[in-house]
C-alpha positions in Angstrom: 0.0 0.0 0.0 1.7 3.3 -1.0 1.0 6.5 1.3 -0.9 9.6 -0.3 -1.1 12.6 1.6 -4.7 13.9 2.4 -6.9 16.6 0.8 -7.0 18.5 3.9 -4.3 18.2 6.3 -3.8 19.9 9.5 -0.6 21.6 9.5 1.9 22.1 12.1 3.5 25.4 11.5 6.7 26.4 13.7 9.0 29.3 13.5 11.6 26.9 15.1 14.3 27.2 12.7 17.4 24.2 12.9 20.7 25.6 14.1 23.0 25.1 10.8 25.4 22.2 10.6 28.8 22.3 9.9 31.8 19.9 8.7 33.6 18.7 11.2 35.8 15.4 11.9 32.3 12.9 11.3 30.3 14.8 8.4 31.1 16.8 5.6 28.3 19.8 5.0 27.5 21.4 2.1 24.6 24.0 1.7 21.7 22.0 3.3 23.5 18.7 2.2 25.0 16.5 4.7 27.3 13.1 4.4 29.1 11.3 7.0 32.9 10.6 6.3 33.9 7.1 6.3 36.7 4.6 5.6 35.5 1.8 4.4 32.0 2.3 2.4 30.3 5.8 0.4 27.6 6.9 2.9 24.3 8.6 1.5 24.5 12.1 1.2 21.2 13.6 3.2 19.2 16.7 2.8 19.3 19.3 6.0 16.0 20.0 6.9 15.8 23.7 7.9 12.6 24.0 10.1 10.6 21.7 12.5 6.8 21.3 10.9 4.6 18.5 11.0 6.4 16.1 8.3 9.6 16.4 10.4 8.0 15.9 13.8 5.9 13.1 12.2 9.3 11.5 11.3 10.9 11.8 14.6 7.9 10.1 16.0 8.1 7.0 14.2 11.7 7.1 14.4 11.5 6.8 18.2 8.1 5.2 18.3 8.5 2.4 15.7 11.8 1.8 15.0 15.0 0.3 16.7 18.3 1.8 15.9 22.0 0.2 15.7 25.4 2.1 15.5 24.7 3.9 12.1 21.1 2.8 10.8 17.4 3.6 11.8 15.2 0.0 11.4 11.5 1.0 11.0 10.1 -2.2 12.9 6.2 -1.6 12.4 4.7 -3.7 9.8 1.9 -2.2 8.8 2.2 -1.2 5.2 0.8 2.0 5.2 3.2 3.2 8.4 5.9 1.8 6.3 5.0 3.9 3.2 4.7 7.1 5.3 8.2 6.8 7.0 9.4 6.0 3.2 7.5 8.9 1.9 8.8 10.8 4.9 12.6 10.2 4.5 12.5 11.1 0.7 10.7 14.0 1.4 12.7 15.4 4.3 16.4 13.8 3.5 16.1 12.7 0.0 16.5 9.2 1.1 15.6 6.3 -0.8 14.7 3.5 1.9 
């Protein structure tokens, strides 16, 4: 089942804005585009999100709520396919991810 978003959706607005990243010894930054540095493998490059709205907070919740983490990965653990199409939805959205 692939997520759709609503018709009519009640929006979280915030004027919360992200404190910018920088590079430093772990990540390399550039603009709103964010990569790990690593040794051994080519980590995805991620988009920055720049403010806190709904979609983000809505991502953060199932990251916390539905999901188990390791060392460097997120494992959304829910199997109901429309949670899982939202979080995928979600991460390409927010971080340009493709899960």
């Amino acid at each position: 089942m692939l997520y759709t978003p609503p018709e009519s959706i009640v929006m979280l607005n915030s004027s919360i804005m992200l404190p910018e990243i920088t590079s430093d010894l772990f990540f390399n930054v550039n603009g709103n585009i964010i990569q790990a540095k690593a040794k051994f493998h080519n980590p995805k490059s991620i988009t920055i999100p720049t403010y806190i709205g709904g979609d983000f907070i809505s991502f953060i919740a199932y990251a916390l709520s539905e999901s188990y983490h390791t060392k460097n990965r997120i494992i959304f653990s829910n199997t109901n396919p429309l949670l899982l199409s939202h979080f995928q939805f979600l991460a390409k959205k927010l971080f340009n991810l493709e899960l």
